[in-house]
C-alpha positions as CSV (number, residue, x, y, z in Angstrom):
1,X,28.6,-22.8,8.0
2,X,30.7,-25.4,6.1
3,X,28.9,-26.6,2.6
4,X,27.4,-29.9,2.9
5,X,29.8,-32.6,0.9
6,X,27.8,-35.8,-1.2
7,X,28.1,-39.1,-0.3
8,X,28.1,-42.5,-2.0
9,X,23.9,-42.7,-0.9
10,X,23.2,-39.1,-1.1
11,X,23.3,-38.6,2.7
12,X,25.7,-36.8,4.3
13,X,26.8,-36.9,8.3
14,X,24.6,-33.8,8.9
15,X,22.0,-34.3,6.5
16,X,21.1,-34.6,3.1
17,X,23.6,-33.4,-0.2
18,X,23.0,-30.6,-1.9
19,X,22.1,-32.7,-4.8
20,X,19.9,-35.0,-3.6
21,X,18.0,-31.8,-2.2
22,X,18.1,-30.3,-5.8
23,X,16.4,-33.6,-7.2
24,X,13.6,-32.9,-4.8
25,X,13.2,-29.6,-5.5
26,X,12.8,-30.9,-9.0
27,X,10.8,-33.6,-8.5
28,X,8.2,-31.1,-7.4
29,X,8.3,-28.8,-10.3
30,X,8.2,-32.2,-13.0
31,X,5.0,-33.7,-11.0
32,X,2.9,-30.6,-10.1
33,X,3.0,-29.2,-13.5
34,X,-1.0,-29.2,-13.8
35,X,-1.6,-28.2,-9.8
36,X,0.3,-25.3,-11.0
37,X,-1.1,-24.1,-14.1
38,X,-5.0,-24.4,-12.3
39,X,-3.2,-21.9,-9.8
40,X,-2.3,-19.2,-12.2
41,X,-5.5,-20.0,-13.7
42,X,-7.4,-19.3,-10.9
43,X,-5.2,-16.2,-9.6
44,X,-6.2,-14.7,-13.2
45,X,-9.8,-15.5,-12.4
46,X,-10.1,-13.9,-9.1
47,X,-8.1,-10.8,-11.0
48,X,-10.8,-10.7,-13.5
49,X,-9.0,-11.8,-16.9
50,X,-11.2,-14.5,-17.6
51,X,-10.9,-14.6,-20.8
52,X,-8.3,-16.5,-22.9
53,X,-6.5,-14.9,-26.2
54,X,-8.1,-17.8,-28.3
55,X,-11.8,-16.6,-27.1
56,X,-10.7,-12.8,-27.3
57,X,-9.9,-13.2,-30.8
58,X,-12.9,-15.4,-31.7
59,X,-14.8,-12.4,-30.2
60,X,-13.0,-10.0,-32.4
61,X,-14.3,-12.2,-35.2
62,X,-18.1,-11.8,-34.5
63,X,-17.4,-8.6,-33.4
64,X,-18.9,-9.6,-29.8
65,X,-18.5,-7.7,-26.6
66,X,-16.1,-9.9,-24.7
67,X,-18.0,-9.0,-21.2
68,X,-16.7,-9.9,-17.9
69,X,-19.8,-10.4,-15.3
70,X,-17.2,-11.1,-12.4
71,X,-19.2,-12.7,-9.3
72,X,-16.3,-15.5,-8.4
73,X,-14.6,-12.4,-6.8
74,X,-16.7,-11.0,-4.9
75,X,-18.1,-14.4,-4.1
76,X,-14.6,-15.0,-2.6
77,X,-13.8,-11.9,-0.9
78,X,-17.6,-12.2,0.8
79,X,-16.5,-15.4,1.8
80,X,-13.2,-14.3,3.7
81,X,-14.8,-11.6,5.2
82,X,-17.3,-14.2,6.3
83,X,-14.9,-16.4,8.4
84,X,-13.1,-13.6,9.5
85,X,-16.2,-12.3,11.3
86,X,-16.0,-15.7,13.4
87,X,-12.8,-15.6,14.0
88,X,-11.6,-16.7,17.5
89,X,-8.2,-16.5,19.8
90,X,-6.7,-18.7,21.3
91,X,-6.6,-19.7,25.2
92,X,-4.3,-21.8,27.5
93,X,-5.7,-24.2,29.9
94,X,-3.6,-26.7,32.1
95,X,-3.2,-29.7,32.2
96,X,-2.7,-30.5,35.5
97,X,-4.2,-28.9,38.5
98,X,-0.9,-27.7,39.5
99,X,-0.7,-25.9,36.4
100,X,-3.9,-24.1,36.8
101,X,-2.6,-20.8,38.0
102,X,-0.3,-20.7,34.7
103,X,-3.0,-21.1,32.6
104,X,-3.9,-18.0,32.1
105,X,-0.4,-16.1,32.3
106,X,-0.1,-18.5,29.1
107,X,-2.8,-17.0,27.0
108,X,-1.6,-13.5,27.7
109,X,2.1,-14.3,26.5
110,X,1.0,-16.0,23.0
111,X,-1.7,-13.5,22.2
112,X,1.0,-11.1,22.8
113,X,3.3,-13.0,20.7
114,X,0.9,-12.8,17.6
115,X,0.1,-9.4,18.4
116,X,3.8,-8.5,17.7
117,X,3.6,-10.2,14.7
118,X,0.4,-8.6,13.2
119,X,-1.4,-11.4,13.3
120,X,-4.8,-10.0,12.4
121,X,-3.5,-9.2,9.2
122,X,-1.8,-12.4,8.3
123,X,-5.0,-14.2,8.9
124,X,-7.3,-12.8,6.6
125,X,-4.3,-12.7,3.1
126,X,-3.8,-16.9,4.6
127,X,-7.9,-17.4,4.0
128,X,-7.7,-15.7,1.1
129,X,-4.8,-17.5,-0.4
130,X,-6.6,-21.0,0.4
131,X,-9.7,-19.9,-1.4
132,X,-8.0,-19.3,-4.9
133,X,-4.6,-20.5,-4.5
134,X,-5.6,-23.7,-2.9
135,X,-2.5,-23.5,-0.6
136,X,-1.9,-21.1,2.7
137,X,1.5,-20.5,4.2
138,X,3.2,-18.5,7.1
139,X,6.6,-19.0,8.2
140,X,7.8,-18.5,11.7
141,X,10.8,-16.7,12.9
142,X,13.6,-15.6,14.7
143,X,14.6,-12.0,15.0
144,X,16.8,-9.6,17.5
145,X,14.9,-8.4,20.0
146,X,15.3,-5.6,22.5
147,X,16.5,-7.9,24.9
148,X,18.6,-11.0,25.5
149,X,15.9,-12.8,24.2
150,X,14.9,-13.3,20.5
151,X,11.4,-12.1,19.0
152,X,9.0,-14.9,17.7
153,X,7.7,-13.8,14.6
154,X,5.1,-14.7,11.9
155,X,5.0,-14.1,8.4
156,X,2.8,-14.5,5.3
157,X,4.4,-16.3,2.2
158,X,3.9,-15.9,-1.1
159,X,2.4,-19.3,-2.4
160,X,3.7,-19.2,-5.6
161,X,6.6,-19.3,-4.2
162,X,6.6,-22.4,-2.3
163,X,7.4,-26.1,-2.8
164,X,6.5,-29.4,-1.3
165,X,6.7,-32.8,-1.4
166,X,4.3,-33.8,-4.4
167,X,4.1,-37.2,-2.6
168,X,2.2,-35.2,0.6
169,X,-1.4,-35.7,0.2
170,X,-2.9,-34.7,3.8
171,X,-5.0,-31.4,4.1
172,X,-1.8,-30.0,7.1
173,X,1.3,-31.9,4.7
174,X,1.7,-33.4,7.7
175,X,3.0,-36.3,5.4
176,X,5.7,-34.1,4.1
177,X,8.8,-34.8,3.9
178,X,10.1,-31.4,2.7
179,X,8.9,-28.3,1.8
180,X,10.5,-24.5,1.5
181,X,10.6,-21.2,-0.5
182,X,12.1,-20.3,-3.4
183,X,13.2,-16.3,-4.4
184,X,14.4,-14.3,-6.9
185,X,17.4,-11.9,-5.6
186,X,19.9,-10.2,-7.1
187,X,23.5,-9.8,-6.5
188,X,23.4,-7.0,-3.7
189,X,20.1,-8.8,-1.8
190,X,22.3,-11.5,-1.1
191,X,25.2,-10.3,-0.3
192,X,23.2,-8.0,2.3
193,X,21.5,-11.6,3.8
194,X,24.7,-13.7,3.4
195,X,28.0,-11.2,2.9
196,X,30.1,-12.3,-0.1
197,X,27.8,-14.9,-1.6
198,X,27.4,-13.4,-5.0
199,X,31.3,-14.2,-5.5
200,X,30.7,-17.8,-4.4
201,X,27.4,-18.4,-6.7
202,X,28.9,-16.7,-9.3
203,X,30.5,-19.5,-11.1
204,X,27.9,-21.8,-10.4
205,X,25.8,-23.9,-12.8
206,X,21.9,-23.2,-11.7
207,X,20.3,-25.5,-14.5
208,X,16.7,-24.3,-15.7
209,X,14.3,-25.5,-13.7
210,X,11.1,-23.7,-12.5
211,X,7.8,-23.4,-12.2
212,X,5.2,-21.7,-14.6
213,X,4.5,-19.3,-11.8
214,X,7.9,-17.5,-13.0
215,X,6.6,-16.8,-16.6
216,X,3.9,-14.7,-15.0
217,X,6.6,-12.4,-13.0
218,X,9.2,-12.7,-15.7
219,X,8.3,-8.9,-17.0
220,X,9.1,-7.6,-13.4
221,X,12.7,-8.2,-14.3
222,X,14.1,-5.4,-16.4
223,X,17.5,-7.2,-16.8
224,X,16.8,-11.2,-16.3
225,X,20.5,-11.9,-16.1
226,X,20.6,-10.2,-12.7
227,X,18.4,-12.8,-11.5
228,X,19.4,-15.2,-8.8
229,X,17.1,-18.0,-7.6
230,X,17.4,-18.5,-3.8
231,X,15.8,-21.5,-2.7
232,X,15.5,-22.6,1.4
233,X,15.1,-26.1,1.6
234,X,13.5,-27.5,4.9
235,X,13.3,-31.2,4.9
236,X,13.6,-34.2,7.5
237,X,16.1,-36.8,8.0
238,X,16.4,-39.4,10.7
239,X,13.6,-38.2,12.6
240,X,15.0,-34.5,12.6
241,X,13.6,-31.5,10.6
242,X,17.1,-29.8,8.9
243,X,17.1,-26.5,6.7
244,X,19.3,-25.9,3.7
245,X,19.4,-22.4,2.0
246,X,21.2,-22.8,-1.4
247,X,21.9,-21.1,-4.9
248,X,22.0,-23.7,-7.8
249,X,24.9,-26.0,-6.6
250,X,26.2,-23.5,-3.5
251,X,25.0,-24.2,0.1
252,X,25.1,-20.9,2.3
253,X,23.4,-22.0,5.6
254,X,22.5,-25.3,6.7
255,X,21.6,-26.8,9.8
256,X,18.8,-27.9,12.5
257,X,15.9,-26.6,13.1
258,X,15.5,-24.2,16.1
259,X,11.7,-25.0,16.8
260,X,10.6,-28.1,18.4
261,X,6.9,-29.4,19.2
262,X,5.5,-30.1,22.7
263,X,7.5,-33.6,23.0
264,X,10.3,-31.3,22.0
265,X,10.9,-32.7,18.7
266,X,11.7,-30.4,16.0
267,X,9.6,-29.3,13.4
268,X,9.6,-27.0,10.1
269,X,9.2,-23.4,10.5
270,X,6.9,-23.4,7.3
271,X,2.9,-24.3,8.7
272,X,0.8,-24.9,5.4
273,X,-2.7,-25.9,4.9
274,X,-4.6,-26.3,1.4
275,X,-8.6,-26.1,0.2
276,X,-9.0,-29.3,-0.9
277,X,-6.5,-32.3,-2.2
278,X,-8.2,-34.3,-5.3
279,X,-8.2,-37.5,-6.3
280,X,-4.8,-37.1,-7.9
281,X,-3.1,-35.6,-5.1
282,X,-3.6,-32.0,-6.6
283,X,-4.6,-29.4,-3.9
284,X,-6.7,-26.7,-5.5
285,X,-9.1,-23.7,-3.8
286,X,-12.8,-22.6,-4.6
287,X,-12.2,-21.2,-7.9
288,X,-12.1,-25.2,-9.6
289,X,-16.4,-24.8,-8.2
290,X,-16.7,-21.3,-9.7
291,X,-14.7,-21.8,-12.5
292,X,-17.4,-22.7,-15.2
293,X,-20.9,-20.9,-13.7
294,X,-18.1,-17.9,-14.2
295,X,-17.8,-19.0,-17.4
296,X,-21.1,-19.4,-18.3
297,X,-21.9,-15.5,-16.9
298,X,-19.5,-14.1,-19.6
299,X,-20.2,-15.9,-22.4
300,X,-24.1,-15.9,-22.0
301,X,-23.7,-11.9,-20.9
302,X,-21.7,-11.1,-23.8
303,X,-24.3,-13.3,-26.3
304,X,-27.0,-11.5,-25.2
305,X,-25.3,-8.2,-25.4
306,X,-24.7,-9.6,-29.0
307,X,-27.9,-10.0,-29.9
308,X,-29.2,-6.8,-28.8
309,X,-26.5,-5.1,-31.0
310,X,-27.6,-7.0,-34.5
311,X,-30.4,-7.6,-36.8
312,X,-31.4,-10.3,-39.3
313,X,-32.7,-8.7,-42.4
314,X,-34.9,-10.7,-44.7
315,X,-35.6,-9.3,-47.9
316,X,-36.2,-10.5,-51.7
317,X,-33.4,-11.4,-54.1
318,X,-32.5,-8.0,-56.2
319,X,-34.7,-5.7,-53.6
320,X,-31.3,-4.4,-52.0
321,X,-28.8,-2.8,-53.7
322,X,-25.9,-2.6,-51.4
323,X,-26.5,-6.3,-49.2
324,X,-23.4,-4.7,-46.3
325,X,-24.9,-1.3,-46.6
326,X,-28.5,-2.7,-45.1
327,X,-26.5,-5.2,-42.4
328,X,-24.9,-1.6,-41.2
329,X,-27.8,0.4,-41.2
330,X,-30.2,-2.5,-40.1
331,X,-27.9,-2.7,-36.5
332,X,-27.8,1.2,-36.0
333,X,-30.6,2.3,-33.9
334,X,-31.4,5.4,-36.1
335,X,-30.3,3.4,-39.4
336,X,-31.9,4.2,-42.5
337,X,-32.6,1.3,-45.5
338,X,-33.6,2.6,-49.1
339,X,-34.8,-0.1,-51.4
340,X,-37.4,-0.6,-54.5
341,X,-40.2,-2.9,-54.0
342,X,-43.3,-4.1,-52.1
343,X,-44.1,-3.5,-48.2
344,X,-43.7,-7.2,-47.8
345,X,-40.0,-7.6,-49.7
346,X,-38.1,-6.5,-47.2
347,X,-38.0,-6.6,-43.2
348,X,-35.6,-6.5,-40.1
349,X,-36.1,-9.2,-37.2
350,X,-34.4,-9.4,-33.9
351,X,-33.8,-13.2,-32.3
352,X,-36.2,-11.9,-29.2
353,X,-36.6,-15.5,-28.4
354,X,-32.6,-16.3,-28.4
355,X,-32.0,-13.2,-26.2
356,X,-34.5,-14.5,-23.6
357,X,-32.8,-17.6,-23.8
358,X,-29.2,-16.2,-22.8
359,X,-30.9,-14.2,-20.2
360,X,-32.2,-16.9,-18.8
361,X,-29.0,-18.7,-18.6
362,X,-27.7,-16.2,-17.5
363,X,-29.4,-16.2,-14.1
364,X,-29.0,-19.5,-13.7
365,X,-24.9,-19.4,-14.0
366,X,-25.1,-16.0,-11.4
367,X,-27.5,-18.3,-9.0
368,X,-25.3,-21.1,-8.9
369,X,-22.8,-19.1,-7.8
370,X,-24.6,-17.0,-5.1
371,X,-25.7,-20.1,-3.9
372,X,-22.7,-21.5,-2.7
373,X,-21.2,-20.9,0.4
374,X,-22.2,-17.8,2.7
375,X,-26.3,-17.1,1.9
376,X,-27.8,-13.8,3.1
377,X,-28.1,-15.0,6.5
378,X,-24.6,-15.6,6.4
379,X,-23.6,-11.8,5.5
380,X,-25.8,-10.1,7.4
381,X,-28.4,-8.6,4.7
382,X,-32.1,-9.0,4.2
383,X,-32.6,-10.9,8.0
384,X,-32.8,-7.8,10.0
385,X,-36.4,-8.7,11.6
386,X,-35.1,-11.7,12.4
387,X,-34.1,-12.2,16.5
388,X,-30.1,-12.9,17.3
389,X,-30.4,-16.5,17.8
390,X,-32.4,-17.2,14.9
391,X,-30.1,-15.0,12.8
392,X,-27.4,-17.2,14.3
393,X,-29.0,-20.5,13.5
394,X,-29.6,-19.8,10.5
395,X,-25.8,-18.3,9.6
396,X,-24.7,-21.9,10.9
397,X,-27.2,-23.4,8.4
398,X,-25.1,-21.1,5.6
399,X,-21.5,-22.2,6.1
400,X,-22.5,-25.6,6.5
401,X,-21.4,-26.5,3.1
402,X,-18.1,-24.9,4.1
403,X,-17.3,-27.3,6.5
404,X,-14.1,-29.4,5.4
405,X,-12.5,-25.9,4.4
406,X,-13.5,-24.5,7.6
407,X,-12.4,-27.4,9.6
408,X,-8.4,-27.3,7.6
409,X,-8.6,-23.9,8.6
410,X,-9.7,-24.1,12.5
411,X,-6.4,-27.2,12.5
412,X,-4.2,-25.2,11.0
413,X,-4.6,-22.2,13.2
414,X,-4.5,-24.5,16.3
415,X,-0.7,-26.2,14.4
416,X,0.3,-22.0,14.4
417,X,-1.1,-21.2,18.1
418,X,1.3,-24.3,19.4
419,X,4.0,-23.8,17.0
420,X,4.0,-20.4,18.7
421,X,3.7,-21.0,22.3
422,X,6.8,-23.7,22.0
423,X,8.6,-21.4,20.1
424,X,7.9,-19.0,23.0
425,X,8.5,-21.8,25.8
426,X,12.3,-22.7,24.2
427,X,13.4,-19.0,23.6
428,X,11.8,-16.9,26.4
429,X,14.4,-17.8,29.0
430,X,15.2,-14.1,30.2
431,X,13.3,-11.8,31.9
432,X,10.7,-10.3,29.7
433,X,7.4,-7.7,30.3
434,X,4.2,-8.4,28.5
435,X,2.0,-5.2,28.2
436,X,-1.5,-6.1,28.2
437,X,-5.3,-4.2,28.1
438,X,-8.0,-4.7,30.3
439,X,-11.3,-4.5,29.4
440,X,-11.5,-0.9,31.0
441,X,-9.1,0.2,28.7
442,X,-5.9,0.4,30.8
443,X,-2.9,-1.0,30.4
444,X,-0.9,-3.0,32.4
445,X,2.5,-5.2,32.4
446,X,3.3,-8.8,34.0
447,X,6.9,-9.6,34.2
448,X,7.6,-12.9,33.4
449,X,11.0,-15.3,34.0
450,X,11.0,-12.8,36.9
451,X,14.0,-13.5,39.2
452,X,12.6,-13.2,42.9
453,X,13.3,-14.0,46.4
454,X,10.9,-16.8,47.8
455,X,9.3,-17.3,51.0
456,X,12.6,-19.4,52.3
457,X,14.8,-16.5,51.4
458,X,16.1,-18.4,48.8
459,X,15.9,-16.9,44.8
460,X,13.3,-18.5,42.4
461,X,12.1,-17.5,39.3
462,X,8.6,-16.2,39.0
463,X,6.3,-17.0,36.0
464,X,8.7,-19.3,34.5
465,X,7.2,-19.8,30.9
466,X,9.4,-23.2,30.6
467,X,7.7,-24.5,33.3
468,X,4.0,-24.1,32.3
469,X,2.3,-27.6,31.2
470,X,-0.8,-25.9,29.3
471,X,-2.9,-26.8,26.6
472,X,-3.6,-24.3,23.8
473,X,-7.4,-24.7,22.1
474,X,-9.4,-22.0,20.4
475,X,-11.7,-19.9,22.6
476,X,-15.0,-20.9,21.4
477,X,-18.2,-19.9,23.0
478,X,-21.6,-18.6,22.3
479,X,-21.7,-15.3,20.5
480,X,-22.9,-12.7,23.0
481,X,-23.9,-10.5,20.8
482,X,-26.9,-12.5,19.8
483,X,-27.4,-13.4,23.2
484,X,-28.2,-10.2,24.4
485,X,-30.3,-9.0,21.3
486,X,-32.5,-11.9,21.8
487,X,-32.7,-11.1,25.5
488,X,-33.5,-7.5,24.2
489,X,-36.1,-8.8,21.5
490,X,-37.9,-10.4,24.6
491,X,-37.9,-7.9,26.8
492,X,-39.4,-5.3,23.1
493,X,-42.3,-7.9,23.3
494,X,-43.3,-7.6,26.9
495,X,-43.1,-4.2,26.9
496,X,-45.5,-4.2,23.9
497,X,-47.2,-6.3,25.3
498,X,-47.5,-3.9,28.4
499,X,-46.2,-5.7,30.8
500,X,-43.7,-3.2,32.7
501,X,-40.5,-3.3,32.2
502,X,-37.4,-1.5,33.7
503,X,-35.7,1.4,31.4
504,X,-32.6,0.5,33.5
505,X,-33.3,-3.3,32.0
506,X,-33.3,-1.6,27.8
507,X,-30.2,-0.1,28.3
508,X,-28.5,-2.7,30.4
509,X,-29.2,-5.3,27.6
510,X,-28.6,-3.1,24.7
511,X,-25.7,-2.8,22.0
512,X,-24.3,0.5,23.3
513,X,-20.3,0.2,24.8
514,X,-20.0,-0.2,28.3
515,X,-18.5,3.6,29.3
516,X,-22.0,4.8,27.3
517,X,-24.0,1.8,29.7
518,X,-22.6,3.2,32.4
519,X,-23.2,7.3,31.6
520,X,-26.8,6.2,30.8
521,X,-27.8,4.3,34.0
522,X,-25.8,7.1,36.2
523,X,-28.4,9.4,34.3
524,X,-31.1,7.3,34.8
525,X,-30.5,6.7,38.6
526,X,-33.3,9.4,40.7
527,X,-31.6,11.7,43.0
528,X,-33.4,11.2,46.2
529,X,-35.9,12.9,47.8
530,X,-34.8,15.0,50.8
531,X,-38.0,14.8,52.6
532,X,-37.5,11.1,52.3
533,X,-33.9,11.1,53.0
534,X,-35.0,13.0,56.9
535,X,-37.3,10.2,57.6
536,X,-34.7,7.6,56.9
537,X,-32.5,9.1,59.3
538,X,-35.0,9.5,61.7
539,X,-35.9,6.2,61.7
540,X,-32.2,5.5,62.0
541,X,-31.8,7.5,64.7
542,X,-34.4,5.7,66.5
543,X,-33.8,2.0,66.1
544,X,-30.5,3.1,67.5
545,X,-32.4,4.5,70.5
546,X,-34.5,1.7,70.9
547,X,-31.8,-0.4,71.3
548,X,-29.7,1.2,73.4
549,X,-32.9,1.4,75.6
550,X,-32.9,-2.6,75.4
551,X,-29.2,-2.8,76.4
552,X,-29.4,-0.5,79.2
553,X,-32.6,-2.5,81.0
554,X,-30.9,-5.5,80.4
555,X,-27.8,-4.7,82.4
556,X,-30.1,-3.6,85.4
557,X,-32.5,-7.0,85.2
558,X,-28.8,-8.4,85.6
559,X,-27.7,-6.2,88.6
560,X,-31.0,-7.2,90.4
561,X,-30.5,-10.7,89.6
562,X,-26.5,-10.8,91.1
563,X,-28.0,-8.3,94.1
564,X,-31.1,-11.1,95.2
565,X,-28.4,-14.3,94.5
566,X,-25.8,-12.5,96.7
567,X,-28.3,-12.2,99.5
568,X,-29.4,-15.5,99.5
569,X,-26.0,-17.3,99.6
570,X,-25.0,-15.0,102.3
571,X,-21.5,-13.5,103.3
572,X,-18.3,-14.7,101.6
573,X,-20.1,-14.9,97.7
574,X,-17.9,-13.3,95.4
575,X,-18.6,-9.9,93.4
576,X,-19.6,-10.5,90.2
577,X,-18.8,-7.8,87.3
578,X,-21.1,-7.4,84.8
579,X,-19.4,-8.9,81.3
């Protein structure tokens, strides 16, 4: 594709220049200095350096344990595993009644799509990277696939890697007006994505501009020179999302983008979502809350741990002879102090009172932090008396004071459902078979963009994804699971109670998989009594009997009757045959 020339307002006929796209890129870098610096921050937290080099070496100095408590971790990784536990998919349902029947062949084709692309495992890295990172970002795709079609594809990004618009300020950016990715390559990674480019970039000025983020990776570059910054620019213009992927002052690719909305508008393939955006327009994840009770753990840890390794020791002018000697004896636990005097010269004290203090601190920091967000209700531990829905109330009650971050997240995997489904709706125009499972287990495939003869005679193509008018929402509903082990709790009490219940009823309501369900209440089932099983067919035989008996004296009361009315009306009646 041709490189994009400047013009006199820095538009071009296609789009924007390539350096009025540099300026943005570098507009984000100038303004969201301190958005980055609380990211690395808080990625060094989560990786448990938590300690500066001006605190280590005041450490060193006292000669203090620099201890690292770490709870925001495992508060965070709790957390993730939280949400993920309530997780939901996502379902199709139409929009008009005519659509109905479609409905449902549109959940199978996107929850195939994101199966292909391993969505279960972008999910939970996205969650985690809006907890400490404070941003979240997939990309969608387009790759080869085994047909004529292409493969929708999903992908996690690397959020340290990615730019915005520093004027966006909405939870979704969906006040952006350009965001994209930016990589370090070298020479033979791009010429394997774009053949020959390292010749064309290689004369090219690339200026100095970055983020802080690069300082950290810096190291993993044995030879810095053969560094190459890639960046892919997606930003809008006229009404129209554009892509632009560029080294310093060289444009490689450029051109619309290939995914469009439901109004069939086009869109960026980049869907982002963030924490929480501050008062300055900042966006920043859980670790900004944790930050200082983490703090306060380690310090007050490591200042009790301090005071139990040293001793004060008080003694009269002259009584010592070596003053560094005692100090190093008096904090051995086996130490041993010689000096001349009286019993009441000399003596060692501990600050018992200051080490209760830091203890007590301590537990306060370590509270306010297992306080926030998912209680034990919420993970499962400590609750097990309690009955399914009032485990489930009660885990509501605990991720309430998650709700903004929850609701970002629920929007933004709605934006990534649809994104999908259009993406799925524009490309899937061949014929195309979807392998699903059944809830038995077996699997089974529905062909789709299926060319078929109709009832006319006349070809027409069956399950036609471009013509399905659905709605995509996320299948909520109550959790089963609870449902049944209350109905199961019930069902404990009456039988304590001894009121009789059914065994069939236990296992029917229980936690054990279906296949087991189904062994159990085939075992359960009484084989029946043959004695019991004669007497049944007896009976059988002679209801049949006694109705046949019935039948037969009704067709003679029926002959009589004809015989007597023939007799009375005389010659010429007609014979009438029984029906």
């Amino acid at each position: 594709m041709s490189e994009t020339r400047p013009a006199d307002d820095g538009l071009s006929h296609d789009g924007l220049s390539l350096p009025a796209l540099r300026r943005q890129y570098t507009d984000y870098v100038t303004v969201k200095t301190a958005e980055v610096d609380e990211q690395r921050t808080a990625w060094r937290y989560y990786h448990s350096a938590q300690w500066t080099e001006e605190q280590l070496r005041t450490l060193r100095d006292r000669r203090q344990p620099p201890i690292t408590f770490d709870r925001l971790s495992r508060k965070i990784d709790g957390l993730v595993g939280v949400v993920q536990r309530f997780r939901t998919d996502p379902r199709a349902f139409p929009r008009t009644p005519r659509h109905e029947a479609g409905a449902e062949l549109s959940t199978i084709v996107l929850r195939y799509a994101l199966d292909a692309s391993r969505w279960e495992d972008i999910e939970p890295g996205a969650l985690l990277s809006a907890a400490v990172h404070g941003i979240a970002v997939v990309e969608m795709g387009l790759e080869p696939g085994d047909g004529a079609d292409p493969d929708i594809t999903l992908s996690s990004v690397d959020p340290t890697t990615f730019f915005y618009d520093p004027r966006s300020v909405q939870p979704d950016f969906s006040d952006a007006r350009y965001m994209g990715v930016y990589r370090w390559v070298s020479a033979g990674e791009l010429d394997e994505m774009f053949p020959g480019a390292s010749e064309r970039v290689a004369g090219s000025f690339g200026g100095g501009d970055g983020t802080a983020h690069e300082i950290d990776r810096a190291p993993l570059w044995v030879n810095a020179k053969t560094k190459i910054r890639l960046n892919e620019h997606w930003y809008r213009h006229r009404g129209e999302w554009r892509y632009c992927i560029y080294v310093n002052t060289v444009a490689l690719a450029q051109g619309a983008s290939p995914f469009v909305d439901a109004r069939g508008r086009t869109i960026c393939r980049y869907r982002a979502w963030s924490n929480g955006v501050d008062h300055d327009g900042d966006r920043y994840g859980f670790v900004r809350r944790l930050k200082g009770p983490q703090d306060a753990i380690n310090q007050h840890r490591s200042k009790a741990m301090h005071i139990m390794n040293t001793r004060q020791v008080i003694a009269r002018k002259w009584a010592l002879d070596d003053i560094e000697a005692a100090r190093r004896e008096a904090a051995r636990p086996d130490g041993v102090i010689l000096y001349d005097g009286a019993s009441d010269e000399f003596r060692i004290e501990q600050a018992d009172q200051e080490f209760l203090q830091q203890t007590q601190y301590f537990q306060d920091a370590k509270g306010e932090i297992e306080n926030f967000g998912p209680n034990p209700a919420v993970v499962g531990t400590g609750v097990e008396a309690r009955s399914g829905r009032a485990l489930a109330v009660m885990q509501q009650s605990g991720i309430a004071e998650l709700g903004p971050f929850l609701a970002h997240y629920r929007a933004w995997k709605l934006d990534v459902y649809r994104s999908v489904w259009c993406a799925v709706r524009t490309w899937w125009t061949a014929e195309r078979w979807i392998r699903i499972t059944d809830d038995a287990g077996l699997a089974r495939f529905i062909g789709v963009n299926r060319l078929e003869i109709g009832p006319m005679g006349n070809p027409v193509i069956a399950n036609a994804l471009g013509q399905l008018d659905v709605d995509i929402i996320l299948d909520e509903g109550p959790d089963v699971t609870n449902v049944m082990g209350d109905v199961f709790d019930i069902l404990s009490s009456l039988a304590q109670s001894k009121i009789p219940v059914p065994p069939q009823v236990f296992v029917e309501m229980s936690a054990l998989p279906k296949a087991v369900k189904d062994k159990v209440l085939g075992m359960m089932s009484p084989e029946p009594d043959p004695v019991a099983r004669q007497l049944q067919a007896r009976q059988a035989e002679a209801e049949v009997a006694g109705q046949e008996g019935k039948a037969a004296e009704s067709f003679a009361r029926a002959d009589r009757t004809q015989a007597e009315t023939a007799r009375l009306a005389g010659p010429g009646w007609p014979a009438q045959g029984r029906p």
